[in-house]
C-alpha positions as protocol buffer text, in pm:
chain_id: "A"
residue {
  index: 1
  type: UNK
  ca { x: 0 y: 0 z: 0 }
}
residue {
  index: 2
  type: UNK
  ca { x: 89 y: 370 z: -53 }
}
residue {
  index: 3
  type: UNK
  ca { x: 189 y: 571 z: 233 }
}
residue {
  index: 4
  type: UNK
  ca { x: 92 y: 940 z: 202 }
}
residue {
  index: 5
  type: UNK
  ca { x: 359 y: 1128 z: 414 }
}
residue {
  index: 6
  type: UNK
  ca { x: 332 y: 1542 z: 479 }
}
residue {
  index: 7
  type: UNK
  ca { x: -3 y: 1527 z: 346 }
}
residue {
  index: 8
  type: UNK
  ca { x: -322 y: 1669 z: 539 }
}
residue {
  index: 9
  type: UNK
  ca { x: -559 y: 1381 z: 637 }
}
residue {
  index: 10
  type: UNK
  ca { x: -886 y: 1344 z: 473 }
}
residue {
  index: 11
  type: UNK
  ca { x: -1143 y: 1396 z: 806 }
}
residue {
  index: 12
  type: UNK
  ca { x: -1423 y: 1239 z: 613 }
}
residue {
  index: 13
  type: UNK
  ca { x: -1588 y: 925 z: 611 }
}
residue {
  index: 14
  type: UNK
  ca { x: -1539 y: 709 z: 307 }
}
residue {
  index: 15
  type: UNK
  ca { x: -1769 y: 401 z: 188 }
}
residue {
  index: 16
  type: UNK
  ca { x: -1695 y: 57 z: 181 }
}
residue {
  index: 17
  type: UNK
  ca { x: -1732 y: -13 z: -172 }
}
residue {
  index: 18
  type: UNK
  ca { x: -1500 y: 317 z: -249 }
}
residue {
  index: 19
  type: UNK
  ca { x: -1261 y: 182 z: 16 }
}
residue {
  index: 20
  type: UNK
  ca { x: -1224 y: -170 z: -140 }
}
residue {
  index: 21
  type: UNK
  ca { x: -1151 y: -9 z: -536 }
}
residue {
  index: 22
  type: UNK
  ca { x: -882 y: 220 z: -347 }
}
residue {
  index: 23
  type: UNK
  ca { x: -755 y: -99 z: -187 }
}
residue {
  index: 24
  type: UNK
  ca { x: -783 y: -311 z: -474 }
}
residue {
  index: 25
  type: UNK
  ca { x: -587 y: -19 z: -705 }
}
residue {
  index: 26
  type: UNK
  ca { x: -322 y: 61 z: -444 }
}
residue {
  index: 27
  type: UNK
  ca { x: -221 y: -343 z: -403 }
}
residue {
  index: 28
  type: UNK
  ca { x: -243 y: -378 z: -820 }
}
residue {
  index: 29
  type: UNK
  ca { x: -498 y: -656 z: -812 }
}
residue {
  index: 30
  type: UNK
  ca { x: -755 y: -483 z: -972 }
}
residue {
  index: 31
  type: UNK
  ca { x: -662 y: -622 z: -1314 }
}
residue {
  index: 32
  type: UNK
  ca { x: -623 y: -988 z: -1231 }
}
residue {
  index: 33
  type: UNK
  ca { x: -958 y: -962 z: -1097 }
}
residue {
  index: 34
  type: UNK
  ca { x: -1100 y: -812 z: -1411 }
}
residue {
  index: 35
  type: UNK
  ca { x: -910 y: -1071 z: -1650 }
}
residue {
  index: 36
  type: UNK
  ca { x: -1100 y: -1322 z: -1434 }
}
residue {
  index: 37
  type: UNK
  ca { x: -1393 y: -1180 z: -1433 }
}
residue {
  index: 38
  type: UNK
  ca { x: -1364 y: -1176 z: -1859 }
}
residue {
  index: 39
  type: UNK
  ca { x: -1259 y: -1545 z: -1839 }
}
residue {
  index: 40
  type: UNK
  ca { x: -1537 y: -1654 z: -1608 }
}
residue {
  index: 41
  type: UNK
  ca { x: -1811 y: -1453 z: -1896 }
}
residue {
  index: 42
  type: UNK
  ca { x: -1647 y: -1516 z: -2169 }
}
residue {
  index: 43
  type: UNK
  ca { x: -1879 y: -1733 z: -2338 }
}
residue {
  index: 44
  type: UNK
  ca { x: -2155 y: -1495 z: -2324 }
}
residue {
  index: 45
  type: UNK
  ca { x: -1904 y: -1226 z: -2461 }
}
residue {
  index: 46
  type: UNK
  ca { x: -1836 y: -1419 z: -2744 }
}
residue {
  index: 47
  type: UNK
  ca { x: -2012 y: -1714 z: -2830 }
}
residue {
  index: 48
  type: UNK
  ca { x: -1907 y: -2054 z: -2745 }
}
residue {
  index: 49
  type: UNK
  ca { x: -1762 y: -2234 z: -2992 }
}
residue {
  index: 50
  type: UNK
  ca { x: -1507 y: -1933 z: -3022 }
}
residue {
  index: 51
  type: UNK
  ca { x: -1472 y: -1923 z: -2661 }
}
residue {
  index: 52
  type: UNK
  ca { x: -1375 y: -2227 z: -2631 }
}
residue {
  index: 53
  type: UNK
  ca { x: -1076 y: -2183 z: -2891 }
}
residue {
  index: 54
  type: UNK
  ca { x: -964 y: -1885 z: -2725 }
}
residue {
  index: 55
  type: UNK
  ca { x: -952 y: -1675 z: -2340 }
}
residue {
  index: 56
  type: UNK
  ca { x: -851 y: -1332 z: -2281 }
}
residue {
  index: 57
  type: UNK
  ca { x: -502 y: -1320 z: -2130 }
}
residue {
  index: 58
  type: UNK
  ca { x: -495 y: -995 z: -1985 }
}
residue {
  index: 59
  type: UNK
  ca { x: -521 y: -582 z: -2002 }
}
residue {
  index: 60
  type: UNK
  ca { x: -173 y: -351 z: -2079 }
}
residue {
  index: 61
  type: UNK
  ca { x: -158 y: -58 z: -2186 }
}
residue {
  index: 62
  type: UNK
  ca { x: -609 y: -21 z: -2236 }
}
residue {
  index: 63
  type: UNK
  ca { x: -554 y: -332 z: -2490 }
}
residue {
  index: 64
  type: UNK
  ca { x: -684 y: -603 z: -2406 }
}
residue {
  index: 65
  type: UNK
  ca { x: -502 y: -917 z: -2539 }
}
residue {
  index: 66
  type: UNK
  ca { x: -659 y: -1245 z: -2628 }
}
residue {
  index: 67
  type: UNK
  ca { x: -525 y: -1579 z: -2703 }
}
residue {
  index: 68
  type: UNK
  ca { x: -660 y: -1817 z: -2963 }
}
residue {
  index: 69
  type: UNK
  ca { x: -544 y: -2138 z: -3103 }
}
residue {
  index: 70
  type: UNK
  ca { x: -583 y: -2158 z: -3471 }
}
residue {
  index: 71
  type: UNK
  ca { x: -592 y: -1834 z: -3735 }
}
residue {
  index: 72
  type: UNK
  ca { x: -930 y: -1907 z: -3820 }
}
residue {
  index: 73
  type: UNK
  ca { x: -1009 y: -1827 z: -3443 }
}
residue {
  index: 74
  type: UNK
  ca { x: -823 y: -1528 z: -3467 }
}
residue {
  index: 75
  type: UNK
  ca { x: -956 y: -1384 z: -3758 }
}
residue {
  index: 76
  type: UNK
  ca { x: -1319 y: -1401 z: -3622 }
}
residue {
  index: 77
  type: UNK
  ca { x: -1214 y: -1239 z: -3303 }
}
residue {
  index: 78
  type: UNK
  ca { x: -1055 y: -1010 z: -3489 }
}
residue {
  index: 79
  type: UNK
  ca { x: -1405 y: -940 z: -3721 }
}
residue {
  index: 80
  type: UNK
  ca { x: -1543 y: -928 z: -3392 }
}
residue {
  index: 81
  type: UNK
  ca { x: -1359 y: -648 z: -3230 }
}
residue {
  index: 82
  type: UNK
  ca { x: -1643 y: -383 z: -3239 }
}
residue {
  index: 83
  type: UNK
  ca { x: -1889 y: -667 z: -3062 }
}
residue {
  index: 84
  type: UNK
  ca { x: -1670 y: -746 z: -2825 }
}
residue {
  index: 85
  type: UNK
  ca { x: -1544 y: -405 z: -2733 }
}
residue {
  index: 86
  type: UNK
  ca { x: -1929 y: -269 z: -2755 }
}
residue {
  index: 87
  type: UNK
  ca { x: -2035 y: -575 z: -2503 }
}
residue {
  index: 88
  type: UNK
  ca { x: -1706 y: -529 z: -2235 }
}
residue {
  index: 89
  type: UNK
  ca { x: -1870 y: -132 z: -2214 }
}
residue {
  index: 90
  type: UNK
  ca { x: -2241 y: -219 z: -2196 }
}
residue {
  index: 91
  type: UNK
  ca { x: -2302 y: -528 z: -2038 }
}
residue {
  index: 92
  type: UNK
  ca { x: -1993 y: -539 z: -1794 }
}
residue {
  index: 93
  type: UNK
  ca { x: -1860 y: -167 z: -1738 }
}
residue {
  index: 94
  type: UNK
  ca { x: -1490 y: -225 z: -1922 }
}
residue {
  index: 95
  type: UNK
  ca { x: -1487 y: 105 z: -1988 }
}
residue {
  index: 96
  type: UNK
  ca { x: -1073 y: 157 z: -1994 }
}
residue {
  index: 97
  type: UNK
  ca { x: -1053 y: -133 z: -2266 }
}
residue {
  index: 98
  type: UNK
  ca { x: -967 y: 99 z: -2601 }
}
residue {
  index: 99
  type: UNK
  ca { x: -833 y: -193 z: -2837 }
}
residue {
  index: 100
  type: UNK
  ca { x: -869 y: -572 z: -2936 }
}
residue {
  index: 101
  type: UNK
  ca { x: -522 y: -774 z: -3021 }
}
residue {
  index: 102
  type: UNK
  ca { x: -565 y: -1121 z: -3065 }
}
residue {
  index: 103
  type: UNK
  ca { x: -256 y: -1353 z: -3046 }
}
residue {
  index: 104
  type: UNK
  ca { x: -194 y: -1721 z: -3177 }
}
residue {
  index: 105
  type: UNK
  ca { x: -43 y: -1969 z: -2898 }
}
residue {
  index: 106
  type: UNK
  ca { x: -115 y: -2257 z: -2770 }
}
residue {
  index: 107
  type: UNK
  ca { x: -379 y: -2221 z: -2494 }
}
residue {
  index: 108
  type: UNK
  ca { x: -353 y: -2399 z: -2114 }
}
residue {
  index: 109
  type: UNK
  ca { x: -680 y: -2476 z: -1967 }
}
């Protein structure tokens, strides 16, 4: 966690949900959680014959990478990009996700 030296304290009562995503932030576990969060829904992202050929790895950079195993995979992903990117802000509030990469490895259930 961050330390805030020679700073004024905040005298104001903050809410539990606002604590946690300071908490979660601060310790850098908020995007593990989210990449989990994708892999647990990713069938009803995409659909599932596709999701079950590929996972999204993770988030750098507001681009978030997926993996697939076989080009024809990753071409439909990457026809996909606009869905996929359009469901991530509407259904599940990915709203720092800016760009689709899709990448061709060998996946590890």
């Amino acid at each position: 966690m961050k330390f805030i030296l020679r700073q004024k304290r905040a005298s104001r009562v903050i809410k539990v949900k606002n604590a946690l995503s300071i908490a979660l932030s601060e310790c850098m576990i908020e995007t593990p959680l989210l990449i989990t969060a994708l892999q647990d829904n990713w069938s009803k992202i995409v659909n599932v014959i596709i999701a079950s050929h590929s996972k999204p790895e993770r988030i750098f950079k507001n681009v978030l990478y997926i993996a697939a195993d076989h080009p024809a995979y990753s071409n439909e992903l990457i026809l996909m990009k606009n869905v996929i990117m359009e469901r991530l802000n509407r259904d599940y509030g990915f709203n720092d996700v800016k760009d689709v990469r899709v990448e061709i490895k060998r996946l590890k259930w």
